[in-house]
N, CA, C and O atoms as a GROMACS GRO file, in nm:
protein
  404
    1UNK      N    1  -1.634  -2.449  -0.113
    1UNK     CA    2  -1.553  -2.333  -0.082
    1UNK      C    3  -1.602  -2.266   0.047
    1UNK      O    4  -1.514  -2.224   0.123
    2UNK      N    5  -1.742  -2.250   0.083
    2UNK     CA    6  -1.765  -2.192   0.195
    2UNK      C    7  -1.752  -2.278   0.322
    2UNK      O    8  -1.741  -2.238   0.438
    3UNK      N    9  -1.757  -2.400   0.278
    3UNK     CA   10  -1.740  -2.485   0.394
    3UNK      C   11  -1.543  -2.440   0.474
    3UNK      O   12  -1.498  -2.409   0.584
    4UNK      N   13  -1.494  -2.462   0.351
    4UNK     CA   14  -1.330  -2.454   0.405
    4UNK      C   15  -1.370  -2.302   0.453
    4UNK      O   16  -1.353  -2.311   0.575
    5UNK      N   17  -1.412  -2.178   0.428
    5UNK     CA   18  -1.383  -2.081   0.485
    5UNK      C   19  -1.439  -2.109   0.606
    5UNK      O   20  -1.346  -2.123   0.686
    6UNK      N   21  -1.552  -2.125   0.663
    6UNK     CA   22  -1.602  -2.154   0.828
    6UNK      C   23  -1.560  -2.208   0.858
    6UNK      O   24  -1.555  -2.204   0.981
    7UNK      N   25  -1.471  -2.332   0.781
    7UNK     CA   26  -1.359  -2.420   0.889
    7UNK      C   27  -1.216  -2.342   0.948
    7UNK      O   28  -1.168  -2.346   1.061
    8UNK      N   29  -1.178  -2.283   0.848
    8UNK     CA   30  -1.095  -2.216   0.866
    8UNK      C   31  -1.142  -2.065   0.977
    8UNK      O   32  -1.059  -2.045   1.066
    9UNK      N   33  -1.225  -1.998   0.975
    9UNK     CA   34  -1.270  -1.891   1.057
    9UNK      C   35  -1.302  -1.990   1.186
    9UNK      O   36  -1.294  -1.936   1.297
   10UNK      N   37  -1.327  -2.093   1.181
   10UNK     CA   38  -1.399  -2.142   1.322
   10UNK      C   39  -1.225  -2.227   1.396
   10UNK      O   40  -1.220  -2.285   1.504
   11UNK      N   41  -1.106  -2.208   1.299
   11UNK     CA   42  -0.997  -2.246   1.364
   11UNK      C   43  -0.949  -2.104   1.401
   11UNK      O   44  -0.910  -2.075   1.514
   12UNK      N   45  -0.954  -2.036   1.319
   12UNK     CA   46  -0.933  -1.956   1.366
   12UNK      C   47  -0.956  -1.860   1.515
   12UNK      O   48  -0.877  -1.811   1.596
   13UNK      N   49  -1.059  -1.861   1.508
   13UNK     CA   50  -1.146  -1.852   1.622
   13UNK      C   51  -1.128  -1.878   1.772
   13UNK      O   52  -1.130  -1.807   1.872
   14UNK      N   53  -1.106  -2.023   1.742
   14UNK     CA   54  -1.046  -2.117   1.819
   14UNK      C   55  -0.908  -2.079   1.907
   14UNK      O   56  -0.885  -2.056   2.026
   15UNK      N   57  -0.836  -2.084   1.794
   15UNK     CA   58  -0.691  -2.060   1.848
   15UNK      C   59  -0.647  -1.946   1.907
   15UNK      O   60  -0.548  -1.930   1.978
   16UNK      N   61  -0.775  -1.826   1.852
   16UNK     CA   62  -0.718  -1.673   1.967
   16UNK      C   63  -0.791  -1.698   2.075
   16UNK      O   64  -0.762  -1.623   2.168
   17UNK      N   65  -0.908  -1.805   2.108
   17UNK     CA   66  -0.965  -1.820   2.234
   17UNK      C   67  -0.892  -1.912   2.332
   17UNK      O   68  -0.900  -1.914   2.454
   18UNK      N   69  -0.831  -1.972   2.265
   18UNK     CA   70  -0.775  -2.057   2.306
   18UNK      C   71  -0.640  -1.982   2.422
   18UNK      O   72  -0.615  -2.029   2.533
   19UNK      N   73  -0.575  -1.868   2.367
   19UNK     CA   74  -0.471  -1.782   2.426
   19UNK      C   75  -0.533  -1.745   2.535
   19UNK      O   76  -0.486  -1.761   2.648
   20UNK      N   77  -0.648  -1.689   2.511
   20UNK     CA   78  -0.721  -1.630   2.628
   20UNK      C   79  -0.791  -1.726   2.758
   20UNK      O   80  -0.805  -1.711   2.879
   21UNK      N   81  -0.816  -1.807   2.683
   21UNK     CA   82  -0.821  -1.906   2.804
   21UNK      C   83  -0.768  -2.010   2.860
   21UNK      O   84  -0.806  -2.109   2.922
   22UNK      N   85  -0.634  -1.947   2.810
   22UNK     CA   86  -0.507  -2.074   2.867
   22UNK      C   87  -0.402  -1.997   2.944
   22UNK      O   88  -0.312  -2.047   3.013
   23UNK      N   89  -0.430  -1.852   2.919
   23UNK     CA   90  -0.322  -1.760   2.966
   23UNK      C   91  -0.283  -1.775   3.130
   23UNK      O   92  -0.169  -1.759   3.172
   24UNK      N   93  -0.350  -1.793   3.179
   24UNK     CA   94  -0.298  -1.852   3.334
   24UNK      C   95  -0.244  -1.962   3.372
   24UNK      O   96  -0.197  -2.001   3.479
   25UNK      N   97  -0.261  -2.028   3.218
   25UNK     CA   98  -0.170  -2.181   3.290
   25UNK      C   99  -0.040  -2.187   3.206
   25UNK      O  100   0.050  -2.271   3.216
   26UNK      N  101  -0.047  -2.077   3.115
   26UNK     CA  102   0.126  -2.096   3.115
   26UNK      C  103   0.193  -2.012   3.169
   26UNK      O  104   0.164  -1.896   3.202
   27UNK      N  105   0.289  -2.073   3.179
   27UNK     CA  106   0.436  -1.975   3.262
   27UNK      C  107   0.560  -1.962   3.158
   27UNK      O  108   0.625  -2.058   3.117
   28UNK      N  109   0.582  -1.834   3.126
   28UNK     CA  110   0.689  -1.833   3.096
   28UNK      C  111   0.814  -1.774   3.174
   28UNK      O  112   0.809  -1.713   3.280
   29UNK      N  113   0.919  -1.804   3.106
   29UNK     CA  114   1.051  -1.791   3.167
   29UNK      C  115   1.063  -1.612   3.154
   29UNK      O  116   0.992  -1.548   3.075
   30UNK      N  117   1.149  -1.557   3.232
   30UNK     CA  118   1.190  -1.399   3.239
   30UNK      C  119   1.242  -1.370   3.101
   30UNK      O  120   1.211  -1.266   3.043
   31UNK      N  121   1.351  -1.492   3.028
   31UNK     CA  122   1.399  -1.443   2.922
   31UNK      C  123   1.291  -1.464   2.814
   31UNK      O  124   1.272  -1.383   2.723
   32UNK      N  125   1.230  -1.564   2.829
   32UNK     CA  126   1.098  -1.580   2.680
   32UNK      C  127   1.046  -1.414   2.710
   32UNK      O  128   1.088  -1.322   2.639
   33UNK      N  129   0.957  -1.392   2.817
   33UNK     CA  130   0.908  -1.251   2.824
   33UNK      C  131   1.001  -1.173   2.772
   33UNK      O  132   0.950  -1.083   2.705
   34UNK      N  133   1.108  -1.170   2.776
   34UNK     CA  134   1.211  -1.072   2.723
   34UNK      C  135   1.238  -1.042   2.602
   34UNK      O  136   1.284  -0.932   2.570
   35UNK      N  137   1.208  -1.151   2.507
   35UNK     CA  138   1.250  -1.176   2.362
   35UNK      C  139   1.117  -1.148   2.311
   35UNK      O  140   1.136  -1.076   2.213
   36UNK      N  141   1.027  -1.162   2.322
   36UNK     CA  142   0.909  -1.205   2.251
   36UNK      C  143   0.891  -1.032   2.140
   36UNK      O  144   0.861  -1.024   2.021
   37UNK      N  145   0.923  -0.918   2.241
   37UNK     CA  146   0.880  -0.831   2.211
   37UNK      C  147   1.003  -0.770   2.086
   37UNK      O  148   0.984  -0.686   1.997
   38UNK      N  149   1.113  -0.838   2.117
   38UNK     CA  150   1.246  -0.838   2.029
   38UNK      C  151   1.171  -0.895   1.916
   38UNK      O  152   1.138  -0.820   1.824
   39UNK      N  153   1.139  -1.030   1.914
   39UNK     CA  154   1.105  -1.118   1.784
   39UNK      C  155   0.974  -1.030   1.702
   39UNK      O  156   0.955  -1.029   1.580
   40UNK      N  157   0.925  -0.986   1.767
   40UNK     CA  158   0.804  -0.912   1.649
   40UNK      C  159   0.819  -0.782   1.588
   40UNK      O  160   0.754  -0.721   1.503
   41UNK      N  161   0.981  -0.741   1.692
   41UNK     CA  162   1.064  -0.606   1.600
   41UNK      C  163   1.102  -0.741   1.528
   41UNK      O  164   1.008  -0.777   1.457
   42UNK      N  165   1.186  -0.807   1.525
   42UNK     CA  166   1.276  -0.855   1.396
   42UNK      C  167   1.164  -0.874   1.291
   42UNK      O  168   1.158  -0.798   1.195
   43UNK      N  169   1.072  -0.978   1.307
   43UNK     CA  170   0.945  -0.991   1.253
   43UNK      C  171   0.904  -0.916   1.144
   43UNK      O  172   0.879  -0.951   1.029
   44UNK      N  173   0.899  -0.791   1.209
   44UNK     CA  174   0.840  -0.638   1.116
   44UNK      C  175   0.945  -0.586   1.055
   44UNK      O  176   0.917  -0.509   0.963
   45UNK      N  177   1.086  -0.609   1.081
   45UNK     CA  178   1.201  -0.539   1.021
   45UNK      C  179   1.226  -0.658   0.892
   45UNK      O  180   1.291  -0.620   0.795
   46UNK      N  181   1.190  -0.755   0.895
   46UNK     CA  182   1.222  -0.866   0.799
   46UNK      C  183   1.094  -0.835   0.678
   46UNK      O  184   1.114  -0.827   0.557
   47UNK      N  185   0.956  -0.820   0.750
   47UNK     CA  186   0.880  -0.783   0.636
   47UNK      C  187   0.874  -0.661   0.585
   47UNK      O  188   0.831  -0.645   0.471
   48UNK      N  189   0.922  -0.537   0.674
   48UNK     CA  190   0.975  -0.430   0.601
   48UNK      C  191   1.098  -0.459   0.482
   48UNK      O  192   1.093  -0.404   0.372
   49UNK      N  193   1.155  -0.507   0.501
   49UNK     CA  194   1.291  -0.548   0.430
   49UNK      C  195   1.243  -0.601   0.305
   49UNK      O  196   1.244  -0.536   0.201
   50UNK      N  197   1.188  -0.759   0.321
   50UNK     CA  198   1.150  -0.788   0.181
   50UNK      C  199   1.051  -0.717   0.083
   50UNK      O  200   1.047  -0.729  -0.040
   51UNK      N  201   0.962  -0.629   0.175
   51UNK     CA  202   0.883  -0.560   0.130
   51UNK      C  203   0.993  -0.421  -0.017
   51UNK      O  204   0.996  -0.392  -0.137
   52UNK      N  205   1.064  -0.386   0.127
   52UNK     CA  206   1.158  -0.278   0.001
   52UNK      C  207   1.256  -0.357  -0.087
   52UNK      O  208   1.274  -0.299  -0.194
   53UNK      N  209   1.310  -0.449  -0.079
   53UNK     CA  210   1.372  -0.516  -0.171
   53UNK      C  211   1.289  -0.616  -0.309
   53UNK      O  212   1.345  -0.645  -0.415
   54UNK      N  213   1.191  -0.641  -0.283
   54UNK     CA  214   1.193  -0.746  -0.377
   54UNK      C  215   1.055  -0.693  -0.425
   54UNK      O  216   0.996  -0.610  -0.357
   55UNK      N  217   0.997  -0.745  -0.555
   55UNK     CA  218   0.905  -0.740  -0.630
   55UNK      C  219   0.858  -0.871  -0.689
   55UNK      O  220   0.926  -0.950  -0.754
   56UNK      N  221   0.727  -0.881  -0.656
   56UNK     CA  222   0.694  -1.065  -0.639
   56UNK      C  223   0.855  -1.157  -0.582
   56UNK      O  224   0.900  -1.161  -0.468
   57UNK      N  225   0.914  -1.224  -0.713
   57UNK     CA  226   1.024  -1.306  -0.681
   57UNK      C  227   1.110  -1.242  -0.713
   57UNK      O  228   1.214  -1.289  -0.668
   58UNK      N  229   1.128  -1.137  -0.780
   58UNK     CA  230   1.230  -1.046  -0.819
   58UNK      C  231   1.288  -0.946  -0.768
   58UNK      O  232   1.214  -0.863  -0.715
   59UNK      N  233   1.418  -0.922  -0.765
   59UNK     CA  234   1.450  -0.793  -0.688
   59UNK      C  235   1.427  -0.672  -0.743
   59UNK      O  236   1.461  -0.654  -0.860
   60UNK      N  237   1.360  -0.557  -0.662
   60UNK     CA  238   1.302  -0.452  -0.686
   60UNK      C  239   1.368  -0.334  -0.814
   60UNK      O  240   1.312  -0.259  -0.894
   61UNK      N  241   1.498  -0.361  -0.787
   61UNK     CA  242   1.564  -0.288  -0.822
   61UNK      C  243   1.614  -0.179  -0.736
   61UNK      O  244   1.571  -0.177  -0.620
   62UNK      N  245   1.717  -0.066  -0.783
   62UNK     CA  246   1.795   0.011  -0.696
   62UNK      C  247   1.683   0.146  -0.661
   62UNK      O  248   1.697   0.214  -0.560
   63UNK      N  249   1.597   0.166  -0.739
   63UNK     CA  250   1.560   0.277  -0.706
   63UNK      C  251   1.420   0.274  -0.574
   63UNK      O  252   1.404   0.382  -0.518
   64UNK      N  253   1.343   0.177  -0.536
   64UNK     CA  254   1.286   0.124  -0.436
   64UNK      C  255   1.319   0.137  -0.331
   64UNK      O  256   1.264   0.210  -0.248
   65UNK      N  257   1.463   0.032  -0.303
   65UNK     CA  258   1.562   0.093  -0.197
   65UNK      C  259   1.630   0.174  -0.166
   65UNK      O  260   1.692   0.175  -0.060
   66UNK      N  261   1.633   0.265  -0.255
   66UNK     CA  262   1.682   0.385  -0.226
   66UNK      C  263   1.619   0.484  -0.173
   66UNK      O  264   1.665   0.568  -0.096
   67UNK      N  265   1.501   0.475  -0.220
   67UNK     CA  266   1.383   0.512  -0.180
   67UNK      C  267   1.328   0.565  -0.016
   67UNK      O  268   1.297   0.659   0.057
   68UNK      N  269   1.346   0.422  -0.032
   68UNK     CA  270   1.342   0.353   0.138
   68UNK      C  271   1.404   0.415   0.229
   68UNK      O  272   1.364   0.474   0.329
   69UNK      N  273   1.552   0.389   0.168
   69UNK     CA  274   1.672   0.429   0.255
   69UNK      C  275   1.652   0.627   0.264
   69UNK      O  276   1.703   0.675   0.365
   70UNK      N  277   1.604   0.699   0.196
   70UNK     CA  278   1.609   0.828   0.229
   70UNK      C  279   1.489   0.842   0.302
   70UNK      O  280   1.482   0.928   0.390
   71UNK      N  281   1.375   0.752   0.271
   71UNK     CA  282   1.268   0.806   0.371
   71UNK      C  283   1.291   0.717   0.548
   71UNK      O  284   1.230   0.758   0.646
   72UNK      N  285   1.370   0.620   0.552
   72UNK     CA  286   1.433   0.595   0.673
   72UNK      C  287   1.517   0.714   0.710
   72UNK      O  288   1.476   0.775   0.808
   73UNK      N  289   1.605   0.750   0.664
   73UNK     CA  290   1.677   0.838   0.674
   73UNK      C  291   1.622   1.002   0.740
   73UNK      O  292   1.679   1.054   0.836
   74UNK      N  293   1.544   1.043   0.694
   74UNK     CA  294   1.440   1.138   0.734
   74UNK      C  295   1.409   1.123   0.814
   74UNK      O  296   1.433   1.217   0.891
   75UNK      N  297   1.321   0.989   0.886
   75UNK     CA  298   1.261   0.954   0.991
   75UNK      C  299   1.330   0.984   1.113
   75UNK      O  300   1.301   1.060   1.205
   76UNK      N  301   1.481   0.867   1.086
   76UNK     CA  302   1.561   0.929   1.171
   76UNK      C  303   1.610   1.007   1.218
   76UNK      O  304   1.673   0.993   1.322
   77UNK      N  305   1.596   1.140   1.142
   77UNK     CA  306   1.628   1.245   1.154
   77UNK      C  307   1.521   1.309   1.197
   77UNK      O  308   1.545   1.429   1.206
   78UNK      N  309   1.401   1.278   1.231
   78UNK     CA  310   1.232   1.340   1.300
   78UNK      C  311   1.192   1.388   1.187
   78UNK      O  312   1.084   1.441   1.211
   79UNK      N  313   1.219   1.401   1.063
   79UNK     CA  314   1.126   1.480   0.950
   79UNK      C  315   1.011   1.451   0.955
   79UNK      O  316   0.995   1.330   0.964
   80UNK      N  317   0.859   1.548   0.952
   80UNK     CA  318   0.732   1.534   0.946
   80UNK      C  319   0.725   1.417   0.854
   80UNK      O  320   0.797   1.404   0.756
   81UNK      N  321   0.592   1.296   0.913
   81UNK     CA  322   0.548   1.223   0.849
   81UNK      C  323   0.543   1.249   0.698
   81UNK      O  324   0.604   1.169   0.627
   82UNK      N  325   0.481   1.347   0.641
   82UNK     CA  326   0.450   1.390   0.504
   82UNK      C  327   0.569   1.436   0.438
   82UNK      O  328   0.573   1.432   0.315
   83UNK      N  329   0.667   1.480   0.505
   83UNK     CA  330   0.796   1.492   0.405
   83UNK      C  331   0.861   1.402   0.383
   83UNK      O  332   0.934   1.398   0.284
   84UNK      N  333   0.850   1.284   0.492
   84UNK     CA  334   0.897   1.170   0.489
   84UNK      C  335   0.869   1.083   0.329
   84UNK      O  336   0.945   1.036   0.244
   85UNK      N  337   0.741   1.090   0.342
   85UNK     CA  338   0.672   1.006   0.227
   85UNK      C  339   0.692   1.057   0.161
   85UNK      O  340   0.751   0.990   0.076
   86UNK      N  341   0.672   1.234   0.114
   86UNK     CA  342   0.724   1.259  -0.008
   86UNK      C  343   0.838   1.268  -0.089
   86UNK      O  344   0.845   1.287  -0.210
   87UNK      N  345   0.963   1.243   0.031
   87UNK     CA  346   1.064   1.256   0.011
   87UNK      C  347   1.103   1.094  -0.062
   87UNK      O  348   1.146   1.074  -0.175
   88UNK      N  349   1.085   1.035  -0.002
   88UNK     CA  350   1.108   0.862  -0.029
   88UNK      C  351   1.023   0.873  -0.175
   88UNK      O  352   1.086   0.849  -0.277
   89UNK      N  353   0.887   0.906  -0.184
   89UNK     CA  354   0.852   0.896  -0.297
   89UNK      C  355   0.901   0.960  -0.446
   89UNK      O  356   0.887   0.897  -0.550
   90UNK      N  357   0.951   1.076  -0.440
   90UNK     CA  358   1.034   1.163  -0.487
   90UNK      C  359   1.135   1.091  -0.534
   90UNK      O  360   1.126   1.062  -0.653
   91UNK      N  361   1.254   1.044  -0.461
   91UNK     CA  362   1.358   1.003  -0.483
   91UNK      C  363   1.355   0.847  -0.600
   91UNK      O  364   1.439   0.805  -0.680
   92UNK      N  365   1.224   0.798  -0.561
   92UNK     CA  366   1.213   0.680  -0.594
   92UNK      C  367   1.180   0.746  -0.748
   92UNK      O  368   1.238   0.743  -0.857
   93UNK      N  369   1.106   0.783  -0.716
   93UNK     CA  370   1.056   0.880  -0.872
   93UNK      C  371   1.162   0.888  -0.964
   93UNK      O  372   1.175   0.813  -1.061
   94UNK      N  373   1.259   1.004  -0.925
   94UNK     CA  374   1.419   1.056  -1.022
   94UNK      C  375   1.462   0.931  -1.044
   94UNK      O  376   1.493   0.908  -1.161
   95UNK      N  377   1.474   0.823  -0.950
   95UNK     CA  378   1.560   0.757  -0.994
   95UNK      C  379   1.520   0.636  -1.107
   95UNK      O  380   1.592   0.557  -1.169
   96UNK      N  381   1.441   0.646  -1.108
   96UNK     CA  382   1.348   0.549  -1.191
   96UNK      C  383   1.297   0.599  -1.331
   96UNK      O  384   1.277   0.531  -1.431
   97UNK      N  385   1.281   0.733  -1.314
   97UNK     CA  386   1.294   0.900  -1.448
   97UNK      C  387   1.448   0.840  -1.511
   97UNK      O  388   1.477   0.782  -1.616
   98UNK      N  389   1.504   0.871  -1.426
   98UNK     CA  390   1.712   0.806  -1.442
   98UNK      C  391   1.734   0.739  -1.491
   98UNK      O  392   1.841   0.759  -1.549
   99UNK      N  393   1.655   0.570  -1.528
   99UNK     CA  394   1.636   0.507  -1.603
   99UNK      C  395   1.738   0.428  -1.512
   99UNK      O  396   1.838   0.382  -1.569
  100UNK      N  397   1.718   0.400  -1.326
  100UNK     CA  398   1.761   0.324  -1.257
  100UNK      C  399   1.656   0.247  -1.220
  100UNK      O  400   1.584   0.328  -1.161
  101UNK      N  401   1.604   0.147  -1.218
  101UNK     CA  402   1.521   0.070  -1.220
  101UNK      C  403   1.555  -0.005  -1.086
  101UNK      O  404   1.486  -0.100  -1.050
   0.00000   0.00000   0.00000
């Protein structure tokens, strides 16, 4: 077992040194530079997503996402960090009190 972990840490290793010392010999195109920073919003919006929807393999149920959706909602609207959370948490709360699961 410790062997696979130092193999694995020493690939690891590897492969972020590897960025750093290859970074001058690649070239990318204007549009790759362009997207890259797109793909790690989609990235984070996809693991936000499954994150509020699902529970292990199961879907979360309605009151999670709902959850979600009012403390997005807030955000968008600039509400302080802390009302944010409490608000999302709150909601998730009643609705789950509600016997909306």
């Amino acid at each position: 077992m410790i062997v696979a972990i130092l193999v694995l840490a020493a690939g690891t290793y590897a492969f972020r040194l590897s960025g750093v010392l290859l970074r001058d010999r690649l070239e990318l195109s204007a549009s790759l530079q362009r997207l890259l920073p797109i793909s790690a919003a989609a990235l984070l919006a996809a693991l936000a997503a499954t994150a509020a929807l699902m529970a292990g393999s199961e879907f979360a149920g309605f009151a999670r996402p709902a959850g979600v959706l009012a403390g997005a909602l807030l955000a968008w609207r600039k509400a302080p960090f802390v009302v944010v959370v409490i608000a999302a948490a709150a909601v998730t709360a009643l609705l789950r009190l509600a016997g909306l699961e």
